[in-house]
C-alpha positions, 0 to 999 in steps of 0.5 A, spaced: 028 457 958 034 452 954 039 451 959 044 448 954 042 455 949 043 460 956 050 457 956 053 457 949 051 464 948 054 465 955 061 462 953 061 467 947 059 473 952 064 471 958 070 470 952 069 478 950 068 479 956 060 481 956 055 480 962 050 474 961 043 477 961 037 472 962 033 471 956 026 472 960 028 478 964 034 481 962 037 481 969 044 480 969 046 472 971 052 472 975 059 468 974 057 464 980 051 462 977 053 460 970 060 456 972 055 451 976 053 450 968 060 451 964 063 444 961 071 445 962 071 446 955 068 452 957 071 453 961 078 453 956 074 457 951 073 462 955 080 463 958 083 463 951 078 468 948 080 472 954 087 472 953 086 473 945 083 479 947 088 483 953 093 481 946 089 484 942 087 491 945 095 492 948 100 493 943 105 491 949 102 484 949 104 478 945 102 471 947 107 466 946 107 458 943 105 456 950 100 460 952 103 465 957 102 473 955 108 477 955 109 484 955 115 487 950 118 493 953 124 497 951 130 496 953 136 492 954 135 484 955 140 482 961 
């Protein structure tokens, strides 16, 4: 097994919120497991990925310049 090609593919499917399956038995690989191998861009990637997809599928949600997601309610802005 190619450890630097478990982890690329397991960066993509931890951003959309996947499980990580092992290419040889399909067993599900743990988030323990795989952070021994993430590099902190990884790491970053993932996180972003995330939050993109909590905005993408709630409509309420908007994420700003600085990364923070907020939620927009109606109402009045004290």
């Amino acid at each position: 097994m190619h450890i630097e090609c478990v982890r690329i593919d397991a960066v993509r499917k931890k951003s959309e919120n996947a499980s990580v399956k092992c290419p040889k038995c399909q067993a599900t690989i743990q988030d323990w497991e795989l952070n021994e191998y993430y590099k902190p861009e990884d790491v970053a990637k993932i996180e972003k990925n995330q939050r993109m997809q909590i905005v993408k599928i709630n409509e309420n949600f908007v994420q700003c310049s600085c990364d923070n997601i907020m939620e927009l309610l109606p109402g009045d802005i004290i």
